[in-house]
C-alpha positions as CSV (number, residue, x, y, z in Angstrom):
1,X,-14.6,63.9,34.1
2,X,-15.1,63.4,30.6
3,X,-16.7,60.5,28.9
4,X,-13.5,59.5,27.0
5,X,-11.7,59.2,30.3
6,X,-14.6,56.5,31.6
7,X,-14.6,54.7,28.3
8,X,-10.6,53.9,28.7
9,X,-10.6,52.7,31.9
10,X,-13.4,49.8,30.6
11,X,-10.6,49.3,27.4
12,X,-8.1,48.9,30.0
13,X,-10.2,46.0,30.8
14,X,-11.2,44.8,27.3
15,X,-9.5,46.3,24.5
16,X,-11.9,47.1,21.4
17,X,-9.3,44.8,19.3
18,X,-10.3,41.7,21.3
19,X,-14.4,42.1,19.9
20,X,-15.1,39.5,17.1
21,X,-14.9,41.1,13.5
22,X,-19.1,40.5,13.5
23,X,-19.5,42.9,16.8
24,X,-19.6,46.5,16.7
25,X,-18.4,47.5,20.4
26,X,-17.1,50.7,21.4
27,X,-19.2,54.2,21.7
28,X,-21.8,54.4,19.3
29,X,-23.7,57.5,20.3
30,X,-22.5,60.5,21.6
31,X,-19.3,62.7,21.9
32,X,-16.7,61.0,23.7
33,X,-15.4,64.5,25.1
34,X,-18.7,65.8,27.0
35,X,-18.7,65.9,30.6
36,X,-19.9,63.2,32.5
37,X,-23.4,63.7,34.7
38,X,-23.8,60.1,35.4
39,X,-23.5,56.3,33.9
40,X,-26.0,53.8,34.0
41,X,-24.8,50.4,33.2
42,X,-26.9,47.9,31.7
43,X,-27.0,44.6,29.4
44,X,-29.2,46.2,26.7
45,X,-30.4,49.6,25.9
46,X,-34.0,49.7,25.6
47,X,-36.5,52.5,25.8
48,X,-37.4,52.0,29.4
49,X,-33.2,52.4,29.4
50,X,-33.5,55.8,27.8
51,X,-36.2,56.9,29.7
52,X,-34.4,55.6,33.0
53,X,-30.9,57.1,31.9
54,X,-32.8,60.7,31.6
55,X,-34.8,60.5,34.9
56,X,-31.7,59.7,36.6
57,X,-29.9,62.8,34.8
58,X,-27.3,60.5,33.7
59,X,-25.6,61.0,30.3
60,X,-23.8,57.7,29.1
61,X,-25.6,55.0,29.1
62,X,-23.0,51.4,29.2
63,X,-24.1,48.0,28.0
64,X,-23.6,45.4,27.5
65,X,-24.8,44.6,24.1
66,X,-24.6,47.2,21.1
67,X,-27.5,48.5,20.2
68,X,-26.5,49.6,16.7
69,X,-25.2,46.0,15.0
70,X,-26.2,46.5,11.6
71,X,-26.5,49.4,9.5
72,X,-28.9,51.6,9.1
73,X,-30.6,53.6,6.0
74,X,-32.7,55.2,7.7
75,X,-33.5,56.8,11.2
76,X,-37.1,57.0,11.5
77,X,-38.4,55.7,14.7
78,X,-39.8,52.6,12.9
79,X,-38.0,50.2,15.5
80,X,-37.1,50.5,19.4
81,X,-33.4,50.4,18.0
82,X,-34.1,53.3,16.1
83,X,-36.3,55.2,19.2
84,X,-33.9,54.4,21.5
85,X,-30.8,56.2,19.5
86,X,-33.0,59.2,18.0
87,X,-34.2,59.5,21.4
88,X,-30.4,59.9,23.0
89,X,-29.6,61.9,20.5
90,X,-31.6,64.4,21.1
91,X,-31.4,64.1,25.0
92,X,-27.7,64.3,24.6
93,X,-27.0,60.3,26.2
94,X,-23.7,58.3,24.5
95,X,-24.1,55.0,24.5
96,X,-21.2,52.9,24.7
97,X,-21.1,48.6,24.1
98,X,-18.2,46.0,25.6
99,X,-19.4,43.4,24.2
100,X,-17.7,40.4,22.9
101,X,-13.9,42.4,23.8
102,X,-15.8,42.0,27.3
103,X,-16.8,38.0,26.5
104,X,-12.9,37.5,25.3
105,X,-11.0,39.8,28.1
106,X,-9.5,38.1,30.8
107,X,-11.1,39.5,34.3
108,X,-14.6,39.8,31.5
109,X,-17.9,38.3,31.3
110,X,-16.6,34.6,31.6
111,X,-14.3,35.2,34.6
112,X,-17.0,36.5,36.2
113,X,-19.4,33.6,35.7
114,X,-16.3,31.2,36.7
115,X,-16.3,33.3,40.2
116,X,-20.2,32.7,40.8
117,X,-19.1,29.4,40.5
118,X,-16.5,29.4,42.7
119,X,-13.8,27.5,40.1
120,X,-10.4,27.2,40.8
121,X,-7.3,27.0,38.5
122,X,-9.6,29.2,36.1
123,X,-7.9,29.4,32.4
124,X,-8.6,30.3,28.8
125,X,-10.7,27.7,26.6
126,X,-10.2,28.6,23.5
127,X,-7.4,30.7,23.6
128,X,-7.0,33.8,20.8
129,X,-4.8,32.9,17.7
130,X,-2.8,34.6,15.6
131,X,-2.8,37.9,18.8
132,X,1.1,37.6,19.2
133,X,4.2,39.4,17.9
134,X,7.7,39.1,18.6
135,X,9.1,42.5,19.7
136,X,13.0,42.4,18.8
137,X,15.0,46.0,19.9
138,X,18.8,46.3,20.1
139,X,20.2,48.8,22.5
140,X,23.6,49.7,23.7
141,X,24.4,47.8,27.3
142,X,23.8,50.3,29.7
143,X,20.4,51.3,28.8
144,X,19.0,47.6,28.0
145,X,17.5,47.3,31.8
146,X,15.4,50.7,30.8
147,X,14.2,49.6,27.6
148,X,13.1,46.2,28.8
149,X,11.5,47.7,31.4
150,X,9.4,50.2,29.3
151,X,8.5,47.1,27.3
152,X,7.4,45.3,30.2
153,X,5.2,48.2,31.3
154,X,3.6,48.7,27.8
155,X,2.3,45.1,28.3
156,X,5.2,43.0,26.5
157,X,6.7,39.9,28.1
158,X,3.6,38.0,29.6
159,X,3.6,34.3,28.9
160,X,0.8,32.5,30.7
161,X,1.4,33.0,34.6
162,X,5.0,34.7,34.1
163,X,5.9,38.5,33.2
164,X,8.7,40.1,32.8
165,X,9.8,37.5,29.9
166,X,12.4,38.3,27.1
167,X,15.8,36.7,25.7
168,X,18.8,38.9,25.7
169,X,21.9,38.5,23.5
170,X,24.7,40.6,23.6
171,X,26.4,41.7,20.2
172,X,27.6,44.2,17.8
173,X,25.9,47.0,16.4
174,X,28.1,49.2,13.6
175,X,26.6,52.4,12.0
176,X,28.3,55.8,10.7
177,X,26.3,59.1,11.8
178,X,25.9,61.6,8.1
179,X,25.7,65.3,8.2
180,X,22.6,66.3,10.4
181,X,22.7,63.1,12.3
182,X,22.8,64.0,16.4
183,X,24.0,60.2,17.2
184,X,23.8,59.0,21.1
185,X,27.5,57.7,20.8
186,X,29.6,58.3,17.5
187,X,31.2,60.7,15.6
188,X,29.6,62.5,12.6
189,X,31.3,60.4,9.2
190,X,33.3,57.7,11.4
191,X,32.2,54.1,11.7
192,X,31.5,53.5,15.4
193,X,31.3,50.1,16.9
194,X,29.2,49.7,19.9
195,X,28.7,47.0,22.5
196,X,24.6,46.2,22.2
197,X,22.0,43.6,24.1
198,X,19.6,42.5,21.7
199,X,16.2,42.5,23.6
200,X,13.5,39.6,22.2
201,X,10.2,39.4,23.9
202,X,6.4,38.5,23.3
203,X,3.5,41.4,22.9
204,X,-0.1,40.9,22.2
205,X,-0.8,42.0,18.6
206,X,-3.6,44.7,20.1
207,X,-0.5,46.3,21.7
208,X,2.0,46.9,18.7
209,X,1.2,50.8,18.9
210,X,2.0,51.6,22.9
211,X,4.9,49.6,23.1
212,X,6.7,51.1,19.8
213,X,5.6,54.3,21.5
214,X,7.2,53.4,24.8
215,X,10.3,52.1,23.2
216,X,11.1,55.2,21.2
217,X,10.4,57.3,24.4
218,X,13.2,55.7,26.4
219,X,15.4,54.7,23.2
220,X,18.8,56.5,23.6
221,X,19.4,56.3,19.8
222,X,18.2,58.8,17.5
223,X,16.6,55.8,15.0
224,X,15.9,53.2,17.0
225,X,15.6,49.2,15.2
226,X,13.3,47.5,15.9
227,X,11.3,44.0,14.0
228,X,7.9,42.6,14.9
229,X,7.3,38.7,13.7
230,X,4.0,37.4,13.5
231,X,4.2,33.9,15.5
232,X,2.1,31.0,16.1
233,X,1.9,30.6,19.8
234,X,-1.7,30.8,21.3
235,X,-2.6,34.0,23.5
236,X,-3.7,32.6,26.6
237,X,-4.4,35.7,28.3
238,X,-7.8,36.3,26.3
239,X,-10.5,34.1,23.9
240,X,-13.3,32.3,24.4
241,X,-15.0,30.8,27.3
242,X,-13.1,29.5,30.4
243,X,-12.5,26.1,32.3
244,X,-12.1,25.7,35.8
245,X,-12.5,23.0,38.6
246,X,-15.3,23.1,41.6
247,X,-14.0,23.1,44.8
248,X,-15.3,19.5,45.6
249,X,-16.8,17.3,43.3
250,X,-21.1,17.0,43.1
251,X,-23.3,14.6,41.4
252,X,-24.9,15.9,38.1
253,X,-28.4,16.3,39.5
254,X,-26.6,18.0,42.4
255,X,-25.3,20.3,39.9
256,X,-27.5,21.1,38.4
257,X,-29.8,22.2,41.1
258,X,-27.0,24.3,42.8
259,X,-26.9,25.7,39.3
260,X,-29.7,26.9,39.2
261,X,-29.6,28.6,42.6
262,X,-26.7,30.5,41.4
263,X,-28.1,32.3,38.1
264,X,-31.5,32.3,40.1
265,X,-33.6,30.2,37.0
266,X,-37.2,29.4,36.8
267,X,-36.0,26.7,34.7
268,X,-32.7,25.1,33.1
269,X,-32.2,23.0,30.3
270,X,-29.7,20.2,30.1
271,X,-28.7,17.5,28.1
272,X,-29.2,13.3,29.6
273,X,-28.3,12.9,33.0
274,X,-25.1,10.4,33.0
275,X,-25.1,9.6,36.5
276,X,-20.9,10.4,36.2
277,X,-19.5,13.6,38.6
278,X,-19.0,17.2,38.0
279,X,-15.4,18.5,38.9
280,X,-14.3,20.1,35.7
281,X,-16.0,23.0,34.0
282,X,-15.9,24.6,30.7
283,X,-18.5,28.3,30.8
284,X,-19.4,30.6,27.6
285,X,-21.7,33.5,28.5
286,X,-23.6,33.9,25.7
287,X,-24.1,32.5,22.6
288,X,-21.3,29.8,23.4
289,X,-22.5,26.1,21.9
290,X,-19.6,27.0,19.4
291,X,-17.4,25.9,22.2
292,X,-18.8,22.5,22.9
293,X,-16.0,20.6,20.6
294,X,-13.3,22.5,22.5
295,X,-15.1,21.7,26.3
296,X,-15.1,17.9,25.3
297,X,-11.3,17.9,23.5
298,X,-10.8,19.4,26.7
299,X,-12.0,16.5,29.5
300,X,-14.7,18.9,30.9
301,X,-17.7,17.2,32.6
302,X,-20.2,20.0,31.8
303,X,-20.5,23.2,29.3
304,X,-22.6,25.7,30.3
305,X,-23.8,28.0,28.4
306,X,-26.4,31.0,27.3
307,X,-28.1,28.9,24.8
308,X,-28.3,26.1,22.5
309,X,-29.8,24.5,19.3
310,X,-31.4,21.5,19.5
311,X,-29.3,19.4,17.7
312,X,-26.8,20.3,20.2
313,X,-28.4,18.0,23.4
314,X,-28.1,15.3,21.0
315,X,-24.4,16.1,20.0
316,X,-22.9,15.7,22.6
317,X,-23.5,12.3,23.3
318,X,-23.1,11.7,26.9
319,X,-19.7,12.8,26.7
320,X,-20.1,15.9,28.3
321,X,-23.3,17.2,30.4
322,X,-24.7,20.6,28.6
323,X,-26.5,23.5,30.2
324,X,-28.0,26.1,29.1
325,X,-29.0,28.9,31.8
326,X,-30.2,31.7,29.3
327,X,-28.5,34.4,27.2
328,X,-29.9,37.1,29.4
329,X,-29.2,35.3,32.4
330,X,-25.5,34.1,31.7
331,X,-24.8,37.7,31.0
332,X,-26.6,39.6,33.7
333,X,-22.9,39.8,35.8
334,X,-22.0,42.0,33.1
335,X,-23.9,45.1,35.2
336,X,-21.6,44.3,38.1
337,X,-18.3,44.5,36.1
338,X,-19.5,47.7,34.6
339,X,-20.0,49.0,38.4
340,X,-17.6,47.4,40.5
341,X,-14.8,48.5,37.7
342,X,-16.4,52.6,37.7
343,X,-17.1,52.9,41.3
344,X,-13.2,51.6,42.1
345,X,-11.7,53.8,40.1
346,X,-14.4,57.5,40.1
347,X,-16.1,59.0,43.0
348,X,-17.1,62.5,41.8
349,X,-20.3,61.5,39.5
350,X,-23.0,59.0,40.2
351,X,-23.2,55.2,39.2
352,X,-26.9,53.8,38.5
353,X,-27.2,49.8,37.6
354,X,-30.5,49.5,35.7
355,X,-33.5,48.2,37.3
356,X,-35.2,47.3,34.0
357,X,-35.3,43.5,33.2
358,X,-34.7,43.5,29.3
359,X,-35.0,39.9,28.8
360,X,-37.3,39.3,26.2
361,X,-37.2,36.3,26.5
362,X,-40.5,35.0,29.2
363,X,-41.2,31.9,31.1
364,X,-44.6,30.9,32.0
C-alpha cells in the first residue's frame, strides 16, 4: 500500500478542487509513492504529533488542518510549524491536509456534526456556485445507452436527490472520412449520414477531466464532439455549512444544554435567549459566522458554529439564536472521518487516532 493510494480514497471523499482558493490542502510533506507503515489522523500537526507519529512507526501523518498555510523563506526551526516539517522530513513522515475540501464535501466535516445532532432532511447551506458544466456528446443510436452510462459513472447527471439525469434528442450527424481517417461507420471520401442521440447532461466542474476521459474510452467514433457550457445553477451536492431539522422540537435553554453534552464543553457561548423553539438548524464547523446571513435568509432557529466576533451576538438580533462551541471542538469529528473512512476501506497497515489535545485554546 502506497501513500498515493490512501490519499485518493480521502479525495474520493473531498476532492482538492472543493478547498477555498485561501487553503492549501492536499500532501504537503512527503513522497506520495512510499510505502505505507501506518497513518495517524489528527486535527493539527504538532510536535507532540511528530513525536507520536514516530513512536507509533507510522509514516503519514493526516489532519485536519494544513500545517504549511503560508510560505516560507526559510526553514530553520524558529517556529513549531517549522520543527514539525524539518522534523518529518528527516524522519521520513508525509503529511497530508483535508481541510476546507473536507468542510465543503458532502458526507465531510459538517455532515458529521449534523449526525451528532441527530438532524433530519440534512442539505447544503450555502451551496457552491459557478461548480457546474453542461456535458453535450452526440453518438450514433445504438451506442447512446453506453455512453450515458459511462457519463453517469464518471459522476455526471446528479441533480439534487436524482442521478442518472440527461436530455436526449435524436438527430443528424453528417461528416466525410479523408485519407488516414479509420471512421466507425462511413466510407473514406463519401458523405455519410448517420442516425445520432444527442446526449445533454450536468457534471460538476471538479469532474470535466474523468468524464472526457470516460467518454472517449467508450466513444465509437474516432473524434468524438463534445461542448461543455458553464451554467448558473447552484451545486447542491457540496458548499458551505448545512441545515437540518431536530427530531422533536426543544426549548432554547434546553438546547443549549443538550448542546453542550454533545461536543462535551466546559462552556458555550450564545447569543440572548428568545424564549422561541429550536426545530431548524443551520451548522459551520469552523470558522463559519460568514454564514450567519445565509442561516437567517434561511428560517433557521439557531447557527452554530466554531467561533464568533463580538459584533456578531449583537448582529443577529434575536432573529436567530447563535452558538459558538469552539474551533477545536466543532472540528474534533474530523479524526473519526479520517478513521472510519481508512479502516473501511484498508486492513493491512495500522490506523492510530491521536491522543494529543492540540487545542490551544484553554479554559480555566
Amino acid at each position: 500500500m502506497r501513500i498515493k493510494d490512501i490519499l485518493q480514497t480521502i479525495e474520493q471523499l473531498a476532492p482538492l478542487s472543493l478547498q477555498e482558493s485561501y487553503d492549501n490542502s492536499g500532501l504537503q510533506v512527503g513522497d506520495p509513492n512510499r510505502e505505507v507503515n501506518g497513518v495517524l489522523v489528527c486535527i493539527d500537526v504538532t510536535e507532540n504529533v511528530i513525536d507520536e507519529a514516530i513512536s507509533l512507526g507510522c509514516n503519514l501523518i493526516i489532519a485536519h488542518h494544513p500545517i504549511a498555510f503560508r510560505p516560507f523563506k526559510s526553514l530553520t526551526g524558529k517556529t513549531y510549524v517549522e520543527r514539525c516539517i524539518i522534523q518529518a522530513i528527516k524522519q521520513d513522515i508525509a503529511i497530508y491536509a483535508a481541510h476546507t475540501n473536507l468542510d465543503n464535501a458532502q458526507g465531510g466535516v459538517n455532515y458529521k456534526l449534523a449526525e451528532m445532532l441527530e438532524l433530519q432532511q440534512v442539505k447544503i447551506l450555502q451551496p457552491k456556485q459557478n461548480a457546474l458544466l453542461k456535458f453535450v456528446t452526440t453518438v450514433p443510436v445504438q451506442h447512446a445507452e453506453s455512453v450515458r452510462n459511462a457519463l453517469f459513472n464518471a459522476g455526471g447527471g446528479h441533480i439534487g436527490n436524482y442521478d442518472s439525469c440527461s436530455y436526449n434528442l435524436t438527430g443528424e450527424g453528417t461528416f466525410r472520412a479523408r485519407e488516414g481517417a479509420h471512421p466507425h461507420v462511413g466510407e473514406i471520401d463519401t458523405l455519410h449520414i448517420e442516425t445520432e442521440i444527442r446526449i445533454e447532461t450536468v457534471i460538476p466542474a471538479m469532474k470535466k477531466e474523468e468524464v472526457i476521459r470516460s467518454l472517449l474510452a467508450v466513444h465509437p467514433y474516432e473524434e468524438p464532439v463534445f461542448d461543455l457550457y458553464p451554467i448558473a445553477n447552484d451545486w447542491s451536492q457540496s458548499g458551505s455549512g448545512v441545515v437540518g431539522v431536530l427530531p422533536e422540537p426543544m426549548p432554547e435553554q434546553e438546547f443549549l444544554y443538550w448542546l453542550k453534552d454533545v461536543f462535551n464543553l466546559p462552556a458555550i457561548q450564545h447569543s440572548k435567549i428568545q424564549g422561541k423553539e429550536i426545530r431548524d438548524v443551520a451548522i459551520c464547523g469552523g470558522a463559519g459566522a460568514f454564514l450567519i446571513p445565509d442561516a437567517i435568509a434561511y428560517g433557521a432557529d439557531t447557527f452554530i458554529t466554531g467561533e464568533a466576533k463580538y459584533n456578531d451576538f449583537y448582529d443577529v438580533e434575536g432573529r436567530i439564536l447563535l452558538a459558538v462551541v469552539g474551533h477545536y471542538e466543532s472540528e474534533i469529528c474530523t479524526k473519526d472521518i479520517f478513521f472510519d473512512l481508512l479502516s473501511k476501506k484498508f486492513s493491512t497497515f495500522a490506523l492510530h487516532k491521536s491522543a494529543f489535545d492540540s487545542n490551544p485554546v484553554k479554559y480555566l
